[in-house]
N, C-alpha and C positions, 0 to 999 in steps of 0.2 A: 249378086247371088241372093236368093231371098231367105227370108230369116227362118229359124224353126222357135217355135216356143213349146215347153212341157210345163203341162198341169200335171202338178204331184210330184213334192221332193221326196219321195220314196228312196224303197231299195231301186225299182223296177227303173223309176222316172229319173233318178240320179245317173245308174249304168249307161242310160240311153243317152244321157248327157257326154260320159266320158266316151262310149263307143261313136259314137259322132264325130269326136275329135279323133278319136285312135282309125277310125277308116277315112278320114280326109275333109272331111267338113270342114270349110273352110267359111262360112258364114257367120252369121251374128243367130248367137243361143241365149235364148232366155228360161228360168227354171223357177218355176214359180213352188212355192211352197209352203204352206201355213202352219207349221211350228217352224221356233227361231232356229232352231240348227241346221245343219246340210247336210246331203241323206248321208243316214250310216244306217249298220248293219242291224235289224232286229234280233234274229236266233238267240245271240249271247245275251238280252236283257231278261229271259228264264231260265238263262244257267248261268254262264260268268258274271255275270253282271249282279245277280241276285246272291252268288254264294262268296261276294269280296273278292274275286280273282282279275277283274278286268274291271276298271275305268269308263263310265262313257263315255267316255272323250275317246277311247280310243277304239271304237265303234265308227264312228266315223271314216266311209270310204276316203275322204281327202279334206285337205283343209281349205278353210275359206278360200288362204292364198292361191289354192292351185286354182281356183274356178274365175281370181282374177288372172293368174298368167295366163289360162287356156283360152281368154276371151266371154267366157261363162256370165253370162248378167243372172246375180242369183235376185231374186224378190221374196226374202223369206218372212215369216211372220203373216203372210198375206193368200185372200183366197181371193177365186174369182165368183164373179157374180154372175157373166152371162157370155156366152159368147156369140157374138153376130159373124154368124155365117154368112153373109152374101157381101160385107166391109171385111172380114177375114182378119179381125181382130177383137181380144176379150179384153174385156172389163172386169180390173179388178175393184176390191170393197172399198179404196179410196176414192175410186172415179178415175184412174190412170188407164189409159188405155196402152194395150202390146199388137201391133199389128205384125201377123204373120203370112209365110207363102203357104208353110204348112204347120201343123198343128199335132202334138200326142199329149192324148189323154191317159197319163197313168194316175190317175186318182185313187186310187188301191181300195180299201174296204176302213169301213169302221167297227168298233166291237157293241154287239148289243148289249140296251143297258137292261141292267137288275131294276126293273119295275115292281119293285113292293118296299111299301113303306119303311123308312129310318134308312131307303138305299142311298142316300147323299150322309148320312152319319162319315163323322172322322171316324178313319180305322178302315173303311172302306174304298174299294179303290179296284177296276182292270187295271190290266197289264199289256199297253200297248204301246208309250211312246217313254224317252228315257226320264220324261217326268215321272211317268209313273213309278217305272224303275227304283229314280229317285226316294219317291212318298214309301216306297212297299223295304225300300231294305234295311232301314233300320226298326220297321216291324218284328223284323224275324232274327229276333232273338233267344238261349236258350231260357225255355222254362216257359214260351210265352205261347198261347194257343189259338193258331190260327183254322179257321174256316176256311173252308177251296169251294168256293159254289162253281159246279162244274166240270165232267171228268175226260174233257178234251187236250189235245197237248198241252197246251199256254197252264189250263189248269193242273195237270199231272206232271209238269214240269219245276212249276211253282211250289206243291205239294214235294218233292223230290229234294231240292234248296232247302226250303225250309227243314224239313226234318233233317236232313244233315247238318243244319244249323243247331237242332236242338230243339227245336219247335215240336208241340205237339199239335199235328194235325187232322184233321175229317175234312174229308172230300165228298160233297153232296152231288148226288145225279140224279138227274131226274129219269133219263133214261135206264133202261134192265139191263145198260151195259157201258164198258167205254168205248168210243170211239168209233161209235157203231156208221158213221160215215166214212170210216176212214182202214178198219180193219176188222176181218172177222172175229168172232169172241172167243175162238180157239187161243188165237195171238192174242189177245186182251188180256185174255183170263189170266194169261205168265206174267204179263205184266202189271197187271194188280195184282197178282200173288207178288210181286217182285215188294210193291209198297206195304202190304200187309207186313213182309217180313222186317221192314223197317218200321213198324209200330205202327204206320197212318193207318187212322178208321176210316174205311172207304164203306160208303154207302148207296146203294141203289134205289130208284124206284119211287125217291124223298123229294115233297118242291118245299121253298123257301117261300114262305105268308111272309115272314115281315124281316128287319133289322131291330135290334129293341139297342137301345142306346139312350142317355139322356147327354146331347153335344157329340159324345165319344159313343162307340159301339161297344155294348158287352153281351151282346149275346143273340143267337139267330132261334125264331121262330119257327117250327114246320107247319105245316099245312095238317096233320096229326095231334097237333097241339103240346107237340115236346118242344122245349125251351133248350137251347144247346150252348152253355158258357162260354163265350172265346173273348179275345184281345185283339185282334184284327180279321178280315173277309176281303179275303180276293175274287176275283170272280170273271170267267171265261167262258161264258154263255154262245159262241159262235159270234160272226161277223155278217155285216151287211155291204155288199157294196156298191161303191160312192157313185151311182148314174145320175143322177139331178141334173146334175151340168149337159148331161148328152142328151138326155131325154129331152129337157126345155129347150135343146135345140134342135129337135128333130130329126137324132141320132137314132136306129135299132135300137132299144134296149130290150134285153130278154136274159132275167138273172144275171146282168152283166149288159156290157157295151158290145153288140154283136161287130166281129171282124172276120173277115176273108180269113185266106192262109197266109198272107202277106202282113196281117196285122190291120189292114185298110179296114175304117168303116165304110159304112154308107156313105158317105163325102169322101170323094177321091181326094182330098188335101186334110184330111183328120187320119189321123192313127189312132190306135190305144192298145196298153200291154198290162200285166202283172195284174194283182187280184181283181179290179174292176173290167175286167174283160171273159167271153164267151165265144171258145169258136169252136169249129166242127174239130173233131177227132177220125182221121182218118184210120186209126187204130182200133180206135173204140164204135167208129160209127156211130156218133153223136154227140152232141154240143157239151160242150166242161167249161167248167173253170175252175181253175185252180189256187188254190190260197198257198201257196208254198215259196221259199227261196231260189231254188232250181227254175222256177218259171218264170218270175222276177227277172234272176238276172239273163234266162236265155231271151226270152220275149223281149227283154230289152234290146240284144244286139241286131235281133230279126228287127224290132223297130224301127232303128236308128237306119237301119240299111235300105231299109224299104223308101222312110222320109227322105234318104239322099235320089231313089230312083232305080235301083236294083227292087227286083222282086224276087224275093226269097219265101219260100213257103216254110210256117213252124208245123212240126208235123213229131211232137216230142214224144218219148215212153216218159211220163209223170215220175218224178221222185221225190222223196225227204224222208228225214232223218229225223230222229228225237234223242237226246241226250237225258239221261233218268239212273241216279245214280252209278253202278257199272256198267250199264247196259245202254248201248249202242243199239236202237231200232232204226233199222234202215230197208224201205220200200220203196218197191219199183213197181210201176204199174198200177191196175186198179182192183187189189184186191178183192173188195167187196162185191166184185160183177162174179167171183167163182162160185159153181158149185159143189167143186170137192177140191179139195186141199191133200194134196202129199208132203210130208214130213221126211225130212233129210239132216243126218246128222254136219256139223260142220265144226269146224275147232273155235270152241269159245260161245258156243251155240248150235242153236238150230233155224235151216232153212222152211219155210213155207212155201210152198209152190201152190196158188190159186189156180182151178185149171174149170173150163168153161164144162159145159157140157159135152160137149163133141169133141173135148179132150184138149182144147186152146189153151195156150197158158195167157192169163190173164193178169197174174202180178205175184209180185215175188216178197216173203214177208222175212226177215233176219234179225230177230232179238239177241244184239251176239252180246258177249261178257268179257272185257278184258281182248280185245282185238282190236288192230285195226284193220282188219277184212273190210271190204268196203264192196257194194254192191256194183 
């Protein structure tokens, strides 16, 4: 039987690992993946993880041992360098070679960096891997004033911990709104009213000139020329994702690793799922991709099934959730394509209903309080 190998110990590249073995794969799996650990769960490193409640360790989908019982060759700490398509095996940064039958690429996304001087100052730091995690939690302590460059989840999440911590924070955006990729500013607007009323200074419309620090970070520059005092900066500038590897091998890429509905690239013996992919939407009629946990782990299972020889089409309604002190935001769908919005009362909140012009419902918005209603 021939072998599978996954680039990216992800959420997305780890499930596609276990679903493999949980539908019958009975072959030799290799999981390649460049931090030391084995995938575990992101979501909880901007909320459990940052407010003392959860452990990274216990983020972790499975422990080392299950991925030796199940057969699993993990290769962590390690990336790849190239992959030769027509020998059907990659090369990783050692010179080790993995030769496979077929091949998925979940390489997921990176976060972009804070490009203005003093952005490598201690005290500064994204939030993307449990290192990070790590570095940012015993920042947030109370009394102590933290900077949010950024007013996307990761960063209004972050902003969220902390002030419950005790922290006082300011959340810089550059944009006239938050989340304006992700949800209308009707729904935004409750939501930064939600962080107002926990004291965070949120601000609009403001870019970051520089970090000023001497070693350590104390304080952020604008572009205005106001100087802003703080004690650490986090920072959630959006993501980029990881095609290098597909493209230098003469993979689709287009905002993503272009794939069928099967997950198949352009190589009938490559796959790819979770952030570093883009495929049509038969829902939406046209190409997405998605940064989310929900597409992760389902992209994964369609993966795995496909790389065994079943063809399964993903053909998903888009979801996720944000956790933000009592409020539960839960979306379905793609919001941001509506252009009128009906409002509906529900217990513990209120519904958004995004609806297209010719009256389509387009996505569903749920800032609930104190529920667990679930979309």
């Amino acid at each position: 039987m021939e072998s599978i190998v996954i680039v990216g110990a992800g959420h997305s590249g780890g499930k596609a690992a276990q679903a493999l073995r949980k539908h019958g794969f009975a072959g030799k799996i290799a999981l390649v993946g460049s931090e030391a650990h084995p995938p575990y769960d992101r979501p909880p490193l901007s909320k459990a993880v940052l407010l003392g409640k959860k452990p990274t360790e216990a983020c972790f989908f499975k422990p080392v041992q299950w991925y030796e019982e199940n057969g699993i060759d993990l290769f962590l700490g390690r990336t790849v360098e190239r992959i030769d398509r027509p020998e059907k095996l990659i090369c990783l940064d050692d010179g080790q070679e993995l030769r496979y039958g077929r091949l998925l690429l979940a390489t997921g996304a990176r976060p972009n960096e804070l490009r203005v001087p003093g952005g490598k100052l201690d005290g500064v730091s994204q939030l993307r891997t449990t290192l990070d995690a790590a570095l940012i939690l015993p920042w947030l302590s109370k009394g102590r004033h933290l900077i949010v460059v950024g007013a996307g989840f990761i960063g209004l999440e972050v902003a969220a911990a902390a002030s419950e911590l005790g922290c006082a924070v300011t959340v810089l955006e550059a944009a006239p709104s938050a989340l304006m990729r992700s949800l209308p500013e009707r729904i935004t607007h409750l939501l930064i009213d939600t962080h107002k009323e926990h004291g965070v200074d949120v601000r609009f419309g403001v870019h970051v000139a520089s970090i000023e620090g001497n070693g350590k970070v104390s304080a952020v520059g604008l572009t205005n020329r106001e100087v802003l005092p703080c004690d650490a900066v986090v920072y959630g500038i959006g993501v980029t994702p990881n095609t290098a590897l597909a493209e230098e091998a003469g993979l689709t890429v287009r905002n993503g690793i272009l794939v069928g509905p099967d997950l198949r690239t352009t190589d009938d013996d490559i796959f790819a799922c979770g952030d570093a992919c883009v495929f049509w939407s038969p829902l939406y009629q046209r190409e997405i991709r998605l940064e989310s946990w929900k597409n992760a782990e389902d992209q994964a299972d369609v993966a795995a099934r496909g790389l065994m020889g079943e063809s399964v089409a993903y053909s998903p309604v888009p979801w996720f959730w944000s956790n933000q002190y009592d409020v539960s935001l839960q979306v379905a769908g793609m919001p941001t394509l509506g252009a009128n919005i009906v409002e509906r009362p529900i217990g513990g909140g209120r519904l958004f209903f995004s609806l297209a012009h010719n009256g389509e419902l387009v996505g569903v918005s749920a800032p609930l309080r104190h529920t667990r209603c679930r979309l």
